[in-house]
N, C-alpha and C positions, 0 to 999 in steps of 0.2 A: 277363764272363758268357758261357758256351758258349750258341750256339743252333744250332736243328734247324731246317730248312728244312720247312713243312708246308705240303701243297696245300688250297685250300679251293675248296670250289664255290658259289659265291653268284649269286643274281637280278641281271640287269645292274641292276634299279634302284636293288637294294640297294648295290652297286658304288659307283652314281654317287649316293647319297646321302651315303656314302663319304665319296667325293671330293669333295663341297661344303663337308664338317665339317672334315676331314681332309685335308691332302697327304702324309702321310705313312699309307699303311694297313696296312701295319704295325703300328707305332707304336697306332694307332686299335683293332685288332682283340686288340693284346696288352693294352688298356686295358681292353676288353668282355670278354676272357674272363679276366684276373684279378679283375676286377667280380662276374661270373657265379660264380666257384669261392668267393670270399667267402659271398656273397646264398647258395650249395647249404650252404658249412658251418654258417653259420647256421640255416640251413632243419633242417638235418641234426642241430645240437644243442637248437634248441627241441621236433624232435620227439623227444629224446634225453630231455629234460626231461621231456615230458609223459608219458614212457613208459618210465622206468629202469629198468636192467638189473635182475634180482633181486639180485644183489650186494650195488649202491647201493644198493635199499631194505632190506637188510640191516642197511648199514651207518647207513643215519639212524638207524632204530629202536633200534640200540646206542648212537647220540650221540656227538657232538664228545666229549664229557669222557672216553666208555669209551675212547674210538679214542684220544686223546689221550695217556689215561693208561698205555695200551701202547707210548709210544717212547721211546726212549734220552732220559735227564733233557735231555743236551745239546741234543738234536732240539728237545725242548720250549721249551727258554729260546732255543734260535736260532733257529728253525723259526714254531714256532706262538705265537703272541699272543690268549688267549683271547678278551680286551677289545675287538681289533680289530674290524674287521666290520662287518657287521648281521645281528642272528639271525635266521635262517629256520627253518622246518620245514617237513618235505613233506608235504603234503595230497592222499591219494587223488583220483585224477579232477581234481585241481586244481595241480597241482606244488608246487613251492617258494614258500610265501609267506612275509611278513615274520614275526616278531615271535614270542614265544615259546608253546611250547605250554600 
C-alpha cells in the first residue's frame, strides 16, 4: 500500500496519551481517522436518509415494481429478487420505515 508522509500538530498531552495506548502512533492515528471517516459516512448517509434527494423521492413514489418493471428481463431474474428483503416505504418527516404502505 503507497503512503504519504502527513505532518500533524497535536497537544503534547495528547501526544503522550498516545504513547501510553500506543507505541506505534502511526499505526494509532491511521486507526482514529479511518474510524472518524466511517462515523462522517454514516453521519452523512443518515442525514442523506432523512432528507432525500428529490430524485429518490421520485423514485419511492413510482415503486419497486414500476422501476423494476423497466429493466432488461435478464436484470430482473439476475439482479432483483422481489421476495428478498424487508419492505419499507418512505414516510415524510420520518424516512424509511418498515412494512407496507
Amino acid at each position: 500500500m503507497a503512503a504519504a508522509r502527513v505532518t500533524v500538530t497535536l497537544p503534547v498531552h495528547v501526544v503522550e496519551d498516545i504513547d501510553r495506548a500506543e507505541t506505534n502512533r502511526s499505526a494509532f492515528v491511521l486507526e482514529a481517522v479511518r474510524r472518524e471517516l466511517v462515523r462522517r459516512r454514516r453521519e452523512h448517509l443518515r442525514r442523506s436518509l432523512q432528507a432525500p434527494h428529490q430524485d429518490t423521492l421520485e423514485l419511492a413514489a413510482q415503486g419497486f415494481d414500476a422501476w423494476a418493471s423497466g429493466l432488461p428481463e435478464e436484470a430482473v431474474d439476475d439482479l432483483v429478487d422481489p421476495s428478498a428483503g424487508t419492505p419499507v416505504r418512505w414516510v415524510p418527516k420520518k424516512g424509511w420505515v418498515g412494512g407496507k404502505s
